[in-house]
SEMIGU-775476 format. One record per residue (C-alpha): residue in three letters; x, y, z. Coordinates in steps of 0.02 Angstrom, whole numbers, plus 50000, padded with zeros to 5 digits. Each point is the difference from the previous one (the first is absolute). Layout:
<sites>
SITE, ALA, X, Y, Z
...
</sites>
This chain:
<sites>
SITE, UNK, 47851, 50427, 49678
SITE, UNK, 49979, 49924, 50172
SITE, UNK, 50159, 50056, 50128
SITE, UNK, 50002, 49874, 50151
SITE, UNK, 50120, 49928, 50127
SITE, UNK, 50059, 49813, 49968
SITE, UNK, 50084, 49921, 50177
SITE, UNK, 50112, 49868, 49913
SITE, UNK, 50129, 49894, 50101
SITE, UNK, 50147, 50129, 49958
SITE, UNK, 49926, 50155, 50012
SITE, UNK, 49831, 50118, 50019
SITE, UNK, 49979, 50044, 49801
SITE, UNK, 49896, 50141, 49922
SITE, UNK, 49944, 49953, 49834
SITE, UNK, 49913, 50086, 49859
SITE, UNK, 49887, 49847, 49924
SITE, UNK, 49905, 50005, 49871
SITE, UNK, 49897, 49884, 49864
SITE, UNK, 49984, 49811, 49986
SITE, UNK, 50121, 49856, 49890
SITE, UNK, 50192, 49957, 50006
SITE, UNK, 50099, 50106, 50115
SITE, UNK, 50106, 50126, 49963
SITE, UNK, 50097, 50075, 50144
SITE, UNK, 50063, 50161, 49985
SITE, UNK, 50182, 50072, 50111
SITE, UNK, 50030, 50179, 50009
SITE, UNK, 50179, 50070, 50035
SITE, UNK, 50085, 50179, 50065
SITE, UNK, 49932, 50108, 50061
SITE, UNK, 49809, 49942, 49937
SITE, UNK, 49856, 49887, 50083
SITE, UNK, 49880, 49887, 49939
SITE, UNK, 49918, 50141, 49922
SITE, UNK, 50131, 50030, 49881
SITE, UNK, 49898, 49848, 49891
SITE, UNK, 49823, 50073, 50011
SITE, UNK, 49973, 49994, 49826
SITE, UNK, 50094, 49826, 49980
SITE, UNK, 49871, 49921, 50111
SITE, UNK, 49839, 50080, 49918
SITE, UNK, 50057, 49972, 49816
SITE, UNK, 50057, 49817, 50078
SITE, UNK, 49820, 49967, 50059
SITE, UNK, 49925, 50050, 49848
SITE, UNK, 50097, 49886, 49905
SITE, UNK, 49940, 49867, 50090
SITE, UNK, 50129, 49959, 50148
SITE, UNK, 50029, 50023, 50165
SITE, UNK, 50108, 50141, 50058
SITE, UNK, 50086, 50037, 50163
SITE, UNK, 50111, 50122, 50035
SITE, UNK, 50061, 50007, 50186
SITE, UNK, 50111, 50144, 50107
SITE, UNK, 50159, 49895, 50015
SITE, UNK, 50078, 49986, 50164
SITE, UNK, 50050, 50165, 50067
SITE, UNK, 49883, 50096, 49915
SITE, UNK, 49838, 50058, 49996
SITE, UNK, 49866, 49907, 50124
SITE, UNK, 50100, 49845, 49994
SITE, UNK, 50114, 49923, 50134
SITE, UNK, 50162, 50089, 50050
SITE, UNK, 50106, 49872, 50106
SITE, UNK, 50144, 50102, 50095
SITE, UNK, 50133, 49915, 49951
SITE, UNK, 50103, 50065, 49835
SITE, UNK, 50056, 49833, 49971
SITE, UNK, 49821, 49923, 49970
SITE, UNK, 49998, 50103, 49833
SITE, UNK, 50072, 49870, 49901
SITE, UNK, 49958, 49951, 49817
SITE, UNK, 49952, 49828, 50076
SITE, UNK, 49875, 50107, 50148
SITE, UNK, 49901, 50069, 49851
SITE, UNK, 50024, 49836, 49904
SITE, UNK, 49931, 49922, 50141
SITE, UNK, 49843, 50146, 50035
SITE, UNK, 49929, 49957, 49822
SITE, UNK, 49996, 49816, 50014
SITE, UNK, 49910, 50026, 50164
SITE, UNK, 49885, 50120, 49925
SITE, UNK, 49961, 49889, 49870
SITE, UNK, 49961, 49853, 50141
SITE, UNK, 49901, 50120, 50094
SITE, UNK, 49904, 50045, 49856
SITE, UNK, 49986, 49808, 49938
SITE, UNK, 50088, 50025, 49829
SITE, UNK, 50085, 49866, 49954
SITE, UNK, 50110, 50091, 49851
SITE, UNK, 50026, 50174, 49932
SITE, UNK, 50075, 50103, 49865
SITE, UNK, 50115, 50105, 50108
SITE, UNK, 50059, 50167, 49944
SITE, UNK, 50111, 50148, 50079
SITE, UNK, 50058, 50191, 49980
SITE, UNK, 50179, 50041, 50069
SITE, UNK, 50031, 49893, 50171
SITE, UNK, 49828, 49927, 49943
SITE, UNK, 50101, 49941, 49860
SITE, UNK, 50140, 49928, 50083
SITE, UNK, 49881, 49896, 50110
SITE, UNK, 49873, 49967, 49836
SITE, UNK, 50186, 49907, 49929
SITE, UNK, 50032, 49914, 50153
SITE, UNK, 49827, 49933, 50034
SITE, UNK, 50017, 49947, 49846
SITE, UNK, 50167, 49887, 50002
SITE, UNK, 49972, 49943, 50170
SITE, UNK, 49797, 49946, 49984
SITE, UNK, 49964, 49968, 49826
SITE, UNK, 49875, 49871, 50073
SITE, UNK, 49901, 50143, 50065
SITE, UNK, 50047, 50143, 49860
SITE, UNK, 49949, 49944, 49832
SITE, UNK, 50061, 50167, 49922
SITE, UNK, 50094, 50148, 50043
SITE, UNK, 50004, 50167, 49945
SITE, UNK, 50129, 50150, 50041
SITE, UNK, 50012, 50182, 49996
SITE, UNK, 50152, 50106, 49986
SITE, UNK, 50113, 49865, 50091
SITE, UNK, 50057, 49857, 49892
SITE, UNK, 50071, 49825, 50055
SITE, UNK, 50159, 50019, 50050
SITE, UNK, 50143, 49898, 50036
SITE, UNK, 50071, 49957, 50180
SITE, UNK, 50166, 50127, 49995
SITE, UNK, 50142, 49897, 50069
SITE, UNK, 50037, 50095, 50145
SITE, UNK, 49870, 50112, 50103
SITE, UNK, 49907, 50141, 49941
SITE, UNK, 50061, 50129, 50104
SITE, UNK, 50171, 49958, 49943
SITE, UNK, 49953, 50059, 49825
SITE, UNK, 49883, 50132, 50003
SITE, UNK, 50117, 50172, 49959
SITE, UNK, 50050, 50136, 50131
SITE, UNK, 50156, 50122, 50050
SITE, UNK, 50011, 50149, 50127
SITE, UNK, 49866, 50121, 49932
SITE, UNK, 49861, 49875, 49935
SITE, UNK, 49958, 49801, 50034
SITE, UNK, 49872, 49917, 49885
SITE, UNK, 49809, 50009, 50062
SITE, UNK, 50002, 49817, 50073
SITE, UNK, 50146, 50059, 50102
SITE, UNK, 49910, 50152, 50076
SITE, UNK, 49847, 49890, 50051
SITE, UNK, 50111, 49873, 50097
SITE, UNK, 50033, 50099, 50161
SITE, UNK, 49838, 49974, 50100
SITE, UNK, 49917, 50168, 50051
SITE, UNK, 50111, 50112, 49869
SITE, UNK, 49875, 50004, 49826
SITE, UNK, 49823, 49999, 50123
SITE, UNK, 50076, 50138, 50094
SITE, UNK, 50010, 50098, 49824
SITE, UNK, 49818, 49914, 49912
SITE, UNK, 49921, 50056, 50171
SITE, UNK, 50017, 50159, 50014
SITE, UNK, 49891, 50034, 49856
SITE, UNK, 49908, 49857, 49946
SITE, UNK, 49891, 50085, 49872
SITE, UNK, 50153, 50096, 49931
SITE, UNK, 50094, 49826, 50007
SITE, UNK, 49899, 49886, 49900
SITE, UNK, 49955, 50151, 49881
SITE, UNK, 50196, 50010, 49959
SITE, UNK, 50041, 49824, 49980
SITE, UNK, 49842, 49953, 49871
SITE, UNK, 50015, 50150, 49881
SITE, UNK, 50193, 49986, 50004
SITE, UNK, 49992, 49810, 49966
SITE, UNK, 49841, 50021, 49883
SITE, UNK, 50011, 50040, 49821
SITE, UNK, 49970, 50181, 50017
SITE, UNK, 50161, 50017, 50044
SITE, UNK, 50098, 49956, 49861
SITE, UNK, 50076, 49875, 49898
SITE, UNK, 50134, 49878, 50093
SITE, UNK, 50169, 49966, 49910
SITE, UNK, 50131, 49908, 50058
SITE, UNK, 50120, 50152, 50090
SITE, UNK, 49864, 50166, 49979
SITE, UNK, 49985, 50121, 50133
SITE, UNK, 49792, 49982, 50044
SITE, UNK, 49974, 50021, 50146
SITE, UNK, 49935, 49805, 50075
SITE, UNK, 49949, 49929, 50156
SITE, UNK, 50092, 49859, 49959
SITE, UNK, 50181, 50038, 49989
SITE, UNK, 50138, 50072, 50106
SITE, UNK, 49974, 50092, 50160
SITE, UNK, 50071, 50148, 50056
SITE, UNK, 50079, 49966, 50178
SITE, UNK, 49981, 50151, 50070
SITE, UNK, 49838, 50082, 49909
SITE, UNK, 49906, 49823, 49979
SITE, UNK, 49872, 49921, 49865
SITE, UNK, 49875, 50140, 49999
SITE, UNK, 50092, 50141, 49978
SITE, UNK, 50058, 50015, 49814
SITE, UNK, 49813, 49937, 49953
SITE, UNK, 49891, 50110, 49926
SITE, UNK, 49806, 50033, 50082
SITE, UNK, 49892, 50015, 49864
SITE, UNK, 49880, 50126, 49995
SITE, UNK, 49848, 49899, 49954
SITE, UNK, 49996, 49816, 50013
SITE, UNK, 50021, 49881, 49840
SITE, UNK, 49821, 49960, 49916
SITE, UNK, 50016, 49828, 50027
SITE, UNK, 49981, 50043, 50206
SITE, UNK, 49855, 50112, 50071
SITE, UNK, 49985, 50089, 50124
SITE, UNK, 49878, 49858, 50112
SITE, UNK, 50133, 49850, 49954
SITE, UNK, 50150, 50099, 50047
SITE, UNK, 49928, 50073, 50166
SITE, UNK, 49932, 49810, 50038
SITE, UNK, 50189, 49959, 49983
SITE, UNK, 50087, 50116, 50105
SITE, UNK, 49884, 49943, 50143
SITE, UNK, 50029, 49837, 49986
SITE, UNK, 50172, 50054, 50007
SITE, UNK, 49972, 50090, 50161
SITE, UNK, 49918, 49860, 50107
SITE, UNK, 50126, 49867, 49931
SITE, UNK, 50175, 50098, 49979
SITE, UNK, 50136, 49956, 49894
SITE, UNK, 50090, 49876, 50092
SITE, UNK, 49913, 49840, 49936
SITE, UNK, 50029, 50042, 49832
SITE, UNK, 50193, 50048, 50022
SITE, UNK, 50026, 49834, 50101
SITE, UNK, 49997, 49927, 49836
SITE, UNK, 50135, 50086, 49951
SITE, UNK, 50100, 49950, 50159
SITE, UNK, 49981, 49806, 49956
SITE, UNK, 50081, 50007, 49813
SITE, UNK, 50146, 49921, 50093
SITE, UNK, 49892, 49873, 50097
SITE, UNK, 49905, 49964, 49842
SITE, UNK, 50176, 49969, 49914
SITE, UNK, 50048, 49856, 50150
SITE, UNK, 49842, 49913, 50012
SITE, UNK, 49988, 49971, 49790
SITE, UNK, 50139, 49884, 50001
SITE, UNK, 49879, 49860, 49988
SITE, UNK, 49944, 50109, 49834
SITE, UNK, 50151, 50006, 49921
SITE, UNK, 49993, 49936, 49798
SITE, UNK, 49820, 49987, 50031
SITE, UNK, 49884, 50059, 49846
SITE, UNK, 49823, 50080, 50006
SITE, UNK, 49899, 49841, 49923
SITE, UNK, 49841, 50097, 49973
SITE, UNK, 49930, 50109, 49859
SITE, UNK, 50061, 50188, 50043
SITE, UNK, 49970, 50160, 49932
SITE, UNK, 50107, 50156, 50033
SITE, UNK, 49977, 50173, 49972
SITE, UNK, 50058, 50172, 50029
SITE, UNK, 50005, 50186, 49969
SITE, UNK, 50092, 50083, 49863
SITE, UNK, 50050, 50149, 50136
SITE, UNK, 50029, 49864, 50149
SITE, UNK, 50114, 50070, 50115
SITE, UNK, 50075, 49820, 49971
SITE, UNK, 50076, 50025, 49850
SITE, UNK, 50101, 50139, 50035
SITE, UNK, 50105, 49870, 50111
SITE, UNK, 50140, 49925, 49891
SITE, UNK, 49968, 49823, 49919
SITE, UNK, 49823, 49991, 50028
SITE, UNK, 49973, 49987, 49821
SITE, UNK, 50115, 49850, 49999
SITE, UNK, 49909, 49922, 50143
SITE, UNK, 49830, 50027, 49914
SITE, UNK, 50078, 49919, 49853
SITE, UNK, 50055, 49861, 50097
SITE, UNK, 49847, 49942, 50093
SITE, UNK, 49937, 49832, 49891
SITE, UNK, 50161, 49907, 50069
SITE, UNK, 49937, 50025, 50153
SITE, UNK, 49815, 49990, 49960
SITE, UNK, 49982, 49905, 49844
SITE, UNK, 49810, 49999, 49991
SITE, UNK, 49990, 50206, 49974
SITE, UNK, 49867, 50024, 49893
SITE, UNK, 50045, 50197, 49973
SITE, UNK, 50128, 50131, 50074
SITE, UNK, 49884, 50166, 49955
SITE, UNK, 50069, 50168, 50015
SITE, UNK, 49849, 50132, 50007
SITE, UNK, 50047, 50160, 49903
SITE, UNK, 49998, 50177, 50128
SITE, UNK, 49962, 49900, 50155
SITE, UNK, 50123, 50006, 50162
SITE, UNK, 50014, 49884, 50151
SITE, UNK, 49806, 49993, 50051
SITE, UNK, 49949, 49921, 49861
SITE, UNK, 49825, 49918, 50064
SITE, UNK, 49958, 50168, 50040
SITE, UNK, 50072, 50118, 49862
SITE, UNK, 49917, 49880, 49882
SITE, UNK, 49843, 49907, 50066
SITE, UNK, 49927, 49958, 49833
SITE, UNK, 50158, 49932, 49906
SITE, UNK, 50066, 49899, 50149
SITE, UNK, 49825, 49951, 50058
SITE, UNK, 49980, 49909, 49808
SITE, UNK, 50190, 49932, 49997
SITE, UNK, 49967, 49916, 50167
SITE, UNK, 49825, 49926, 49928
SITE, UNK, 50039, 49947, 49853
SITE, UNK, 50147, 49889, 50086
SITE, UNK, 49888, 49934, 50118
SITE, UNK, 49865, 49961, 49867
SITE, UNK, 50141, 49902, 49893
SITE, UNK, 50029, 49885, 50151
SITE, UNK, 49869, 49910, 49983
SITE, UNK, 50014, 49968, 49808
</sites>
């Protein structure tokens, strides 16, 4: 697969692209890269489309703009359709992992003259909560909820930093499913939950010995140095803008996602151990009545696209391929 650098009128991108026929563009979330979809875009181009999968901003080789408030759902809304331009595609099936998820739903309710599809990992479609995020998200004196912990700019890259190998190896095996089955209230260890305040995320994670199979040794080290020339920050600046995100969808409010969608997610996703997730999954064709499947893959965890190339690879394909009949 070719790896090149696309100047659009947003942002510098670097893309994995590969095959020819209807786009399919691929978002990546936390803490991952484009790379994260390296079998997506091979099993993508043998099917007969064309996929590209860039390094969001903040991450990778792409653009990192300085400010935290340019890290908005509508920035990365806004990156894609300039991709696309810059690429001369007209439309695409769009599809997302974690934040890449949140942004795959958004593309897809505020362009569905550009997005003919959508597909989402891990994060369904939620509805706007009616007051701001931050407001709701749990915490007391020992322990605040992750999103908390990454708010204070500085505090979690301070932490991720001083061991970026040892970081990244911590939160993918605890979030993977390796780790565990997730129920509503258990005690496995997550990535994704409360925060100690005084020990932080890492500590009470455990460093496995050996990494998962699904992860070798070359893809993992390629990782943690992409890690180390971009940092932390543009990814967490997502994080920071829940609350900006929340003020700038008023326009969205009521709105309905009025393309064909498929969701899926991991039976061990770190997501489901968060109350009333199950009811939200349940929820999701009033809010996007043209889901075509809500798939929950048996053993996986939270990195779905990578745990289980094969399965999500065909699930994504055979969508795509039903499009056009």
């Amino acid at each position: 697969m070719k790896e090149t650098l696309v100047k659009t009128r947003t942002i510098d991108m670097s893309i994995l692209d590969e095959g020819t026929g209807p786009l399919v563009l691929l978002c990546h979330g936390f803490p991952e890269t484009k790379y994260a979809w390296r079998h997506q875009v091979t099993a993508l181009a043998d099917a007969g489309y064309r996929a590209v999968a860039p390094d969001m901003r903040g991450y990778g080789n792409s653009g990192a703009p300085k400010r935290e408030d340019q890290y908005t759902t509508f920035h990365a809304v806004g990156d894609m359709i300039a991709l696309m331009d810059a690429l001369g595609e007209r439309k695409a099936v769009i599809v997302g992992h974690d934040w890449g998820a949140t942004i795959a739903w958004q593309a897809a309710l505020l362009r569905p003259d550009r997005f003919r599809a959508v597909v989402a990992l891990s994060v369904p479609m939620m509805g706007r909560p009616p007051v701001p995020p931050t407001k709701i998200f749990p915490h007391n004196d020992e322990e605040l909820f992750y999103t908390l912990y990454f708010q204070t700019p500085g505090l979690a890259e301070e932490e991720f930093n001083r061991d970026i190998a040892m970081t990244l190896r911590k939160l993918l095996f605890a979030a993977s499913g390796e780790a565990g089955p997730r129920k509503p209230g258990d005690n496995t260890p997550t990535p994704f939950g409360m925060v100690s305040r005084k020990m932080g995320l890492l500590a009470n994670l455990p460093d496995p010995a050996t990494l998962p199979d699904w992860l070798s040794v070359q893809d993992f080290e390629r990782l943690v140095e992409e890690f180390k020339v971009s940092g932390f920050t543009g990814g967490l600046n997502y994080y920071r803008n829940l609350d900006r995100n929340w003020e700038l969808q008023q326009a969205n409010v009521g709105q309905l996602i009025d393309i064909p969608a498929l969701f899926m997610i991991g039976e061990r996703d770190t997501g489901l151990a968060i109350p009333g997730m199950d009811q939200i999954i349940a929820a999701m064709p009033t809010l996007v009545p043209k889901l075509r499947g809500s798939h929950v893959i048996p053993g996986a965890g939270h990195w779905l696209q990578q745990e289980r190339p094969t399965e999500i690879s065909t699930l994504i394909i055979d969508f795509v391929k039903q499009l056009a009949a």
